[in-house]
N, C-alpha and C positions, 0 to 999 in steps of 0.2 A: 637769838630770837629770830624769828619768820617776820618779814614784811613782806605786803601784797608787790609785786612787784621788780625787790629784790632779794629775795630770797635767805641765805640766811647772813646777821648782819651781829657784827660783834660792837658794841659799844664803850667807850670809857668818858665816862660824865665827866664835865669839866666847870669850873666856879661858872658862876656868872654874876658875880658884883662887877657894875662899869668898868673897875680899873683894869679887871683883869682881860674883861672882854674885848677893852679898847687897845691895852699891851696886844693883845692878839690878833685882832683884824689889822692892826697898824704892822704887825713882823709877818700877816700874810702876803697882804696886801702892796707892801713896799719891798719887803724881800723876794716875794717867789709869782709877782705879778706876770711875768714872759711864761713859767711855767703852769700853773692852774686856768682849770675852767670854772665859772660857779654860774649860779641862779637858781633854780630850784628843781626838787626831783619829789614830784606828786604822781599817786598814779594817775595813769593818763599824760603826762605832760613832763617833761625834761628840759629844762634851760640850758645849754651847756655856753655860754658868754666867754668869752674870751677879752681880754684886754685889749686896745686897741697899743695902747702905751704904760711908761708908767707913770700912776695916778702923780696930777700935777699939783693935790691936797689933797692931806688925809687930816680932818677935822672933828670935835668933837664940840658939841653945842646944847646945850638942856637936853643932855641927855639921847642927842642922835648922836650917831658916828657920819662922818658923810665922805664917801670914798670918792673923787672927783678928776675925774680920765681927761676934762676939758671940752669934749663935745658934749659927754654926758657924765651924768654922777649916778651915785644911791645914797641912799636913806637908811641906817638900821638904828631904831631906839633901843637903847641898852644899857639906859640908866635911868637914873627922874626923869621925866618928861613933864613940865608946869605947865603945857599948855592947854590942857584936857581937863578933864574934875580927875580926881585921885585915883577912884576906880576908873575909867576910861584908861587913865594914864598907868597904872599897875599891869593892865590887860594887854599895853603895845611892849613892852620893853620883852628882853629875853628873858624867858624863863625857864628856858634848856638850851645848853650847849653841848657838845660832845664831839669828841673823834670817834670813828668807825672805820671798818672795815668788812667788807662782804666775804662773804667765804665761797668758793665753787662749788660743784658734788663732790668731790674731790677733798673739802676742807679743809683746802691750802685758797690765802686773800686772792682775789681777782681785781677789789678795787678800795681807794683808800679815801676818806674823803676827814671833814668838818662840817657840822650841821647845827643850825641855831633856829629855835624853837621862840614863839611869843609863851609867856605866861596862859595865854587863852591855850597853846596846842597846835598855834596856823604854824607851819613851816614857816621862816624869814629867810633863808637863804641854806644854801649847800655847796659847798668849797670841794671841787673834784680834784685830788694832790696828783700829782705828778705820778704816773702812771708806768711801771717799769714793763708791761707789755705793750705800748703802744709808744711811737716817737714823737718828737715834739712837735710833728706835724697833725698829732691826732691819730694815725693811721696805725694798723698791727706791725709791730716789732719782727723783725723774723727771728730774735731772740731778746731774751729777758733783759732788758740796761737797768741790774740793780740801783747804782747811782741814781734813777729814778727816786728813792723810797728815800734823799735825804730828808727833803721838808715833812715827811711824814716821821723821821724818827727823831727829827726836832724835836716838832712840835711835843711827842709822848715824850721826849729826856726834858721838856723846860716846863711841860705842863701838866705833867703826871708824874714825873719821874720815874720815867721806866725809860731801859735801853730799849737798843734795836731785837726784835725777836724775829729766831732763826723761822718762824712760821712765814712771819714777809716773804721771806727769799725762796720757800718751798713748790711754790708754783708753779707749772711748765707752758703755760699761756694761757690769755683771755679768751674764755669763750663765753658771750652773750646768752642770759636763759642760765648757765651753767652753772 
């Protein structure tokens, strides 16, 4: 499908009952926290956050998850939440999850990510994976570092159960717009 913004974007839906969602922010979160960027990707507006360290709690409590770096934390509700009326509290929790992937002109990935949805449709957050045209400094690759694209084929072999797909590795660099 087309989004304003990034153009064309492949999805694969993933549960989102708390157990599942909290197994996952917990193996993103604690395993591949030096590698990912997250916050959010609206148009207009990109967060790309970077860890400072790794998270010194990773908690879960009526229904938040609470990811906590030590100078600062987050908040995601992704399960009950009691502390609201039913509806109010139905409206915060996740109610889409997903891995994606962007596609170029080209129709070979440019970028990998995970995105979690409230029930209401507000974005909650967007997990930018580890990026094999760009180094871990952020900056363009002068060549592709497949090894990039493990936490992305994790995540689809424990969450989907699909392997690695040779489309990942078809790319020939990031071009922005592209």
């Amino acid at each position: 499908m087309d989004e304003p913004g990034l153009g064309r974007v492949q999805c694969w839906p993933l549960p989102t009952d708390e157990d599942t969602l909290w197994l996952l922010l917990k193996e993103v979160f604690q395993q591949y926290w030096q590698d990912i960027h997250f916050g959010t990707l609206v148009p207009g507006a990109v967060w790309e956050i970077r860890a400072p360290n790794a998270p010194v709690k990773v908690s879960l409590l009526d229904g938040y998850a609470t990811v906590d770096f030590g100078a600062w934390h987050f908040h995601l509700c992704i399960g009950h939440f009691s502390g609201a009326s039913p509806q109010d509290a139905a409206q915060r929790r996740t109610g889409r999850a997903e891995l994606y992937r962007v596609l170029g002109r080209d129709g070979a990935p440019k970028s990998w990510g995970l995105r979690l949805f409230t029930v209401a449709g507000h974005q909650q957050m967007t997990v930018f994976l580890p990026n094999p045209f760009l180094g871990s400094d952020g900056r363009l690759a002068s060549a592709p570092d497949w090894s990039r694209l493990a936490a992305w084929d994790y995540l689809r072999e424990n969450y989907l159960a699909l392997p690695p797909d040779p489309l990942d590795r078809s790319g020939s660099g990031l071009v922005c717009g592209g």
